[in-house]
N, C-alpha and C positions, 0 to 999 in steps of 0.2 A: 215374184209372187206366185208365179206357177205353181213351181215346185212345193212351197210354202202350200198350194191349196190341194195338191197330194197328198202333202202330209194330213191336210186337215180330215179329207174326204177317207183315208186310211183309217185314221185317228175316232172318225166317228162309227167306220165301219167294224170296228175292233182288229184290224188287223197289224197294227202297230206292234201287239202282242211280242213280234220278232226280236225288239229291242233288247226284249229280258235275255236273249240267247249271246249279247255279245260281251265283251268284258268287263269288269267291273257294275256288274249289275246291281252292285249295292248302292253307286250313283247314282247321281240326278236321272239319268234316261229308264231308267225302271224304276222310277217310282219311288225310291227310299232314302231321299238326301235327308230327311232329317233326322235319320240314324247319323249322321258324317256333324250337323250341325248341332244338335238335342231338343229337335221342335220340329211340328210339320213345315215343311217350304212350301212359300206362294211361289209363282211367277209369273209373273203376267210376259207374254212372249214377244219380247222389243229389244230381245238381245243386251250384250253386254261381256260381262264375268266368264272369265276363265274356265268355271266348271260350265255354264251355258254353250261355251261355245266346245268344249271338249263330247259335251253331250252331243251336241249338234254335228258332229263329225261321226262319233259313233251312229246317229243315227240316217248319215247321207252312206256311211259302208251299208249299212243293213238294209237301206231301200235302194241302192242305187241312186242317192242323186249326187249332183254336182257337192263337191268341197263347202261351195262358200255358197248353199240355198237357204242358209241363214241370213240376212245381210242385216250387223250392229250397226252399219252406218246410219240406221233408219233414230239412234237418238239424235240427233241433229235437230232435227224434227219435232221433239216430245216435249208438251208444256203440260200440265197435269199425269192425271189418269184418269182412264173412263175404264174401269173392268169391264167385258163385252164376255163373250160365249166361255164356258168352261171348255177347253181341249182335252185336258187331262185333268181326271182325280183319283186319288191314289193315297194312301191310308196317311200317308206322310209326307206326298206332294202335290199341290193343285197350280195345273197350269191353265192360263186364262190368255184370249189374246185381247186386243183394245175393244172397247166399243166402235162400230162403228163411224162413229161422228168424228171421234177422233183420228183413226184411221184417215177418214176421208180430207180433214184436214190437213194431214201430214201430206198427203197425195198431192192436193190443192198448191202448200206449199212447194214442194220439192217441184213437181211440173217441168219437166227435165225431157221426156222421151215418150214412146207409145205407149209403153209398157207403166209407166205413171198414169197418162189417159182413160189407158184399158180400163185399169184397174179403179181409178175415179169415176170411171163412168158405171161399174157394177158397184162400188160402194155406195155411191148416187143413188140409185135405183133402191138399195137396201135400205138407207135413212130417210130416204124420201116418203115412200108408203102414199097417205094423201095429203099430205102437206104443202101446202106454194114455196114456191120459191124461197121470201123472206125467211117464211120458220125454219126453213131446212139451212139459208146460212144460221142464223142464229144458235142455231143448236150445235153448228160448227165453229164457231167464229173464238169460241171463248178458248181452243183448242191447239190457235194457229200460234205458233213463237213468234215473239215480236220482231218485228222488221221484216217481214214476209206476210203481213197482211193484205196490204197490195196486189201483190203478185198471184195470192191466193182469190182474193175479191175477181180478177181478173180472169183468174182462171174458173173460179165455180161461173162468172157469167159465160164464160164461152163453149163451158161443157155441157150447162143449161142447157142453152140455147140449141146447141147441136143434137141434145134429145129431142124440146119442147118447141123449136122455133123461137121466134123472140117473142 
């Protein structure tokens, strides 16, 4: 998610700009996939598709990140969609990433490592605002893939608590 929030904090600073300089610029990564498709393209950004991840390469050469700072592993994860922040708009592509609730639920489930934690613990803080506890699951809950509500339940209690106390 680092590298993911480079790109973001780029992305909002306009300096992504670079992208247009690398090949196939009439691609997804500048902006013009739906000259290739015949309609603007959405994307909401949770990975996938061949041409997402071809972009996504072209745009780890142009910023220097790692190969794989994309990670499609994260549908595993995905029950709905919640649209969250616009990242990209662009005459005939708009990239969006999740809202955060959902986000934070994917995190809740997955709950694997630090780097899951970290990053539930900043999404936490951003859904939360002044909300208790219940409403902030509730607004996650409807988000979590079945068979990993548990695990999730379990984990929003003990990331709580490590902000809030008990």
């Amino acid at each position: 998610m680092r590298a993911w929030l480079l790109v973001l904090r780029r992305l909002r600073q306009g300096s992504l700009e670079r992208v247009r300089d690398l090949p196939d610029r009439d691609h997804l990564a500048a902006g013009q996939s739906g000259e290739m498709f015949g309609a603007p393209s959405k994307i909401h950004a949770i990975g996938g598709s061949a041409v997402l991840r071809e972009a996504a390469l072209r745009v780890a050469v142009a910023l220097e990140l790692p190969e794989d700072w994309l990670n499609d592993g994260a549908k595993g994860y995905l029950k709905g969609l919640l649209p969250g922040e616009v990242l990209l708009d662009r005459p005939s592509l708009l990239v969006r990433a999740l809202g955060p609730q959902q986000l934070l639920a994917m995190k809740l489930s997955a709950w694997r490592d630090d780097v899951d934690i970290s990053d539930a613990r900043l999404l936490l803080r951003e859904v939360q605002g002044t909300r208790e506890r219940e409403e902030v699951w509730r607004s996650v809950e409807p988000f979590l893939v079945p068979g990993r509500e548990l695990k999730a339940r379990y984990a929003f209690e003990d990331l709580w608590e490590s902000i809030h106390g008990s």
